[in-house]
C-alpha positions, -999 to +999 in steps of 0.1 A: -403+473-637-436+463-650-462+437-637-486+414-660-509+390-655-511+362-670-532+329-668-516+302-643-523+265-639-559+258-650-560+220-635-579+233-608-599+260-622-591+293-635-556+309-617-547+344-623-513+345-615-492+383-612-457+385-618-435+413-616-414+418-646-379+435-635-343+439-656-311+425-639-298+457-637-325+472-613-331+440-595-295+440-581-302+481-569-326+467-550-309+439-536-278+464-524-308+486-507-320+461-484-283+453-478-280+416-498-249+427-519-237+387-527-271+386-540-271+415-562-235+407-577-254+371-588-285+389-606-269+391-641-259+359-643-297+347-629-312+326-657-348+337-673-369+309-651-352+323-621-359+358-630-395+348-632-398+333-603-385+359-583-409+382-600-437+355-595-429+350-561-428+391-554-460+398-570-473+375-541-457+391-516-471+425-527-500+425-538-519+389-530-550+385-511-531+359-485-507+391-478-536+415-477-557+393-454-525+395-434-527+428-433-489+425-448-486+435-484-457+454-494-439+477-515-423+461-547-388+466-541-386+450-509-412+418-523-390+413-551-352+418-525-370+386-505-383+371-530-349+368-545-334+358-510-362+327-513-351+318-546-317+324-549-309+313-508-334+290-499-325+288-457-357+309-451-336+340-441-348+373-437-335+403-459-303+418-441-321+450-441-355+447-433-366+486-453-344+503-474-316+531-461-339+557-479-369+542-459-351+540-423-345+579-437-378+588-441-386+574-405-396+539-413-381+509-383-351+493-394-361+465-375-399+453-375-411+447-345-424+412-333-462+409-348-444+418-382-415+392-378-448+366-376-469+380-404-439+377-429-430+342-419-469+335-424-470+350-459-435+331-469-448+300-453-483+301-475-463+307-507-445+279-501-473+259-498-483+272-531-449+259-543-442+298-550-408+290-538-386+262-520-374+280-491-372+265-455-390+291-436-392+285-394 
């Protein structure tokens, strides 16, 4: 897994736009971590646009200034597992497993607790307003 920047849509001014570059292969482990096993058994058949967005749409979730000033960024596995749920399954779902078996191990909630619930749906509702993704989020 790598990241890159590279320029976005320059309509409106200059747009750095970060993008997580991820094989098939290791994509899908990460899908099975956080429990989305229909998803992972999809990832090599995933086409390259969809591979991007996925990595487009993760690179948001981790490391953007909306998701800092949330106070929400997060690690890259779990942006890129939802960030595939909001490209591949577009109903706004949450992951099946919020963190990671090895994370719940290391003493990290299973389940997030309310103000977290919020502050994701925030972040996924402002990258859809960026047309980072098409999911319905509620």
């Amino acid at each position: 897994m790598i990241a890159h920047l590279r320029n976005g849509d320059q309509t409106s001014g200059y747009d750095l736009v970060v993008s997580i570059q991820v094989q098939r292969e290791v994509l899908a482990g990460m899908l099975v971590a956080h429990g989305e096993d229909e998803l992972a058994e999809r990832t090599a058949a995933l086409s390259d646009e969809e591979l991007e967005q996925i990595g487009t749409l993760g690179a948001f979730y981790a490391w953007s200034e909306e998701a800092f000033a949330l106070g929400f960024g997060m690690g890259g596995t779990r942006a890129l597992a939802l960030a595939s749920v909001d490209v591949l399954d577009p109903d706004g779902r949450p992951l099946r497993r919020h963190h990671s078996e090895s994370e719940v191990a290391t003493g990290l909630s299973g389940t997030p607790d309310a103000d977290e619930w919020e502050r994701e749906r925030q972040l996924r509702r402002l990258a859809a307003e960026k047309r980072l993704h098409q999911a319905i989020i509620s």
